[in-house]
TORNU-850471 format. One record per residue (C-alpha): residue in three letters; y, z, x. Coordinates in steps of 0.05 Angstrom, whole numbers, plus 5000, padded with zeros to 4 digits. Layout:
N
ALAYZX;...
This chain:
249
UNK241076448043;UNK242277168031;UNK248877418074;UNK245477898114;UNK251678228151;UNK254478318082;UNK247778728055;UNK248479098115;UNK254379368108;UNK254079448044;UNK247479938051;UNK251080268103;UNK257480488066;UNK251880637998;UNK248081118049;UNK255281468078;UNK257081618017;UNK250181967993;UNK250282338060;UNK257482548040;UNK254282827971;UNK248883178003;UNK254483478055;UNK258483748005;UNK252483947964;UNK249484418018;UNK255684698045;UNK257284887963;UNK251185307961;UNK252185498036;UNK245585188067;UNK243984948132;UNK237184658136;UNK238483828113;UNK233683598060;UNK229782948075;UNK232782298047;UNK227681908017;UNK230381208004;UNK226280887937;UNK226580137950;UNK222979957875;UNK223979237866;UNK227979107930;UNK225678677981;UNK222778818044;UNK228978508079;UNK232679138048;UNK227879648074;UNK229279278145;UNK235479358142;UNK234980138118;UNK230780158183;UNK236079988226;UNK241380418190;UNK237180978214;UNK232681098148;UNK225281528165;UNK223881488097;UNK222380948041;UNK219581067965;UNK215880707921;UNK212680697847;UNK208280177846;UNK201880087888;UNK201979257890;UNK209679307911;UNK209479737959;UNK203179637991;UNK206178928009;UNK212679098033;UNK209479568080;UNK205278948105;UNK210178608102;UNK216179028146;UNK210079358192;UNK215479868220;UNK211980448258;UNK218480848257;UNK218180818174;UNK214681288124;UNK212481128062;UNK212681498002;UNK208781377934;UNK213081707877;UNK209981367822;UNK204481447773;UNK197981327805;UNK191781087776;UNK185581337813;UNK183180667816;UNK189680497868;UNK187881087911;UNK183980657962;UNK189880307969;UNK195380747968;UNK191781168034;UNK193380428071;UNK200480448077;UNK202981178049;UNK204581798088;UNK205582128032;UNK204682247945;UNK208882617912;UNK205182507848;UNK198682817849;UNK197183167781;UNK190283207766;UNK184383427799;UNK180582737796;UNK186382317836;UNK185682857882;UNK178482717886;UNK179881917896;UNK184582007944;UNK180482417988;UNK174281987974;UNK178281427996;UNK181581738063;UNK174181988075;UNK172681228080;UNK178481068119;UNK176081528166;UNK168381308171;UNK171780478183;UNK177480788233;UNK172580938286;UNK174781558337;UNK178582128314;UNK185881978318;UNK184981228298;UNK186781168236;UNK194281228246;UNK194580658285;UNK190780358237;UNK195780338184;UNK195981018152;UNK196081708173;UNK189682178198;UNK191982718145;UNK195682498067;UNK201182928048;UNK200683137977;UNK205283407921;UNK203383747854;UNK207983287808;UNK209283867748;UNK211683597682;UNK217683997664;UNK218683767599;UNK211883837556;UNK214083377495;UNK214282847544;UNK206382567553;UNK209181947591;UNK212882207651;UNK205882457674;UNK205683227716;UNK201283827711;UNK203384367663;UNK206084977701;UNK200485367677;UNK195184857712;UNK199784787776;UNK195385317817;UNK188184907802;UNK191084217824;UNK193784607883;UNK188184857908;UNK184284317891;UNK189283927945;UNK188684557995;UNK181484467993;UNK180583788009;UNK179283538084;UNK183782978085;UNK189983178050;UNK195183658060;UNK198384068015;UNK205684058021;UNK209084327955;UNK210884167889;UNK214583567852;UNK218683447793;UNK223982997754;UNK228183317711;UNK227883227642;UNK232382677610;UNK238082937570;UNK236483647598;UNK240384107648;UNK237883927722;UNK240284527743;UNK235784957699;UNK229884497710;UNK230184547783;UNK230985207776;UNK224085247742;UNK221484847798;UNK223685277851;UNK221385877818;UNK213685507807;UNK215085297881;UNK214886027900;UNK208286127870;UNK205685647902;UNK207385817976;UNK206486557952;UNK198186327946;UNK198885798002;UNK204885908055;UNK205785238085;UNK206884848020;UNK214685008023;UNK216184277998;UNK220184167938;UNK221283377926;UNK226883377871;UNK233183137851;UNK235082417847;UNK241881937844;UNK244582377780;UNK242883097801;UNK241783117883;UNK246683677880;UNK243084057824;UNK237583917869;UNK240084177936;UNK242284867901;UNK235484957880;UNK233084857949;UNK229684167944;UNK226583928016;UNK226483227999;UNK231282837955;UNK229282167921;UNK234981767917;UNK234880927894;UNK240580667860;UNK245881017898;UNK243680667967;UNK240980007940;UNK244679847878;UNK242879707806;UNK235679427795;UNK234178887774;UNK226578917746;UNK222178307773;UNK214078197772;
């Protein structure tokens, strides 16, 4: 059997030494508001994501629908909040609205369509206004506009700046989601510092049309600090907390 005390502690020194980063990182560009740590368990196990909960971890990540949707089962911790980061097909939306509080990935107008077609249903099954959080999911889906900073690169999926305001609004519009800001992963082999920049600057047309989509969900293991000087809200950190992956499924 696994040596859980070991894993423990182990997660717990991994997450002081982020928090240290993201210290230093905000006093370097002198601010004061902490971003939001989202932990990405990807092909951990929900013992991990336990654990995370009782080292004080809000927030979990994942990229894949069929992963995450049963470690949420799975752990069933009210105090947790899951994000999808990954790619989603519209044909996962029904499930994604389940377990997730949030996707930062939205980045076309017809998986904003499916995802409020399917928290419409989840509404109509729930019963009585207020419901559907206990349930399983939440009574309103935080939403992202995932942009694709780097336009060579069809497979890392994001709107095109130029298309950021449609998707937006297309989110804004919709009953059952909320609108809370803009997401991006920097390029590889490109500056993060002058990609987040780009976000940020997007980012401020964005709240400029719609003023409470201040979120900016950037900056991962690598480039948290680039990401913090940019003003990122919410960082997206894996490796750094849980360790090398090791792909399985």
């Amino acid at each position: 059997m696994p040596d859980t005390g070991a894993r423990r502690a182990e997660l717990e020194d991994n997450l002081r030494r982020v928090n240290s980063r993201i210290d230093e990182a905000l006093a370097a560009c002198g601010r004061s508001e902490r971003p939001t740590l989202i932990v990405v368990t990807k092909f951990f196990p929900p013992s991990d994501v336990a654990l995370l909960s009782g080292l004080g971890v809000r927030d979990v990540g994942e990229n894949r629908d069929q992963e995450a949707a049963a470690k949420a089962e799975a752990v069933a911790d009210p105090q947790l909040r899951w994000h999808f980061v990954g790619q989603l097909q519209t044909n996962k939306a029904k499930s994604v609205v389940n377990y997730a509080h949030a996707v930062h990935s939205v980045d076309r107008i017809p998986l904003v369509n499916a995802l409020e077609k399917a928290m419409a249903r989840r509404h109509e099954q729930s019963g009585p206004a207020g419901e559907s959080e206990a349930a399983g999911g939440p009574a309103v889906l935080d939403c992202y506009v995932q942009l694709n900073l780097a336009p060579e690169d069809n497979g890392r999926g994001g709107v095109s700046p130029a298309d950021v305001l449609e998707v937006a609004a297309a989110v804004h519009d919709a009953e059952h989601l909320q609108l809370k800001g803009v997401m991006a992963v920097a390029p590889l082999g490109g500056d993060p510092q002058e990609a987040f920049g780009k976000l940020a600057g997007i980012s401020a047309d964005v709240v400029h049309r719609y003023p409470g989509a201040t979120g900016i969900s950037a900056g991962m293991s690598g480039d948290l600090e680039q990401a913090i000087a940019a003003g990122a809200t919410h960082l997206r950190v894996g490796s750094d907390v849980l360790g090398a992956r090791t792909p399985v499924g």
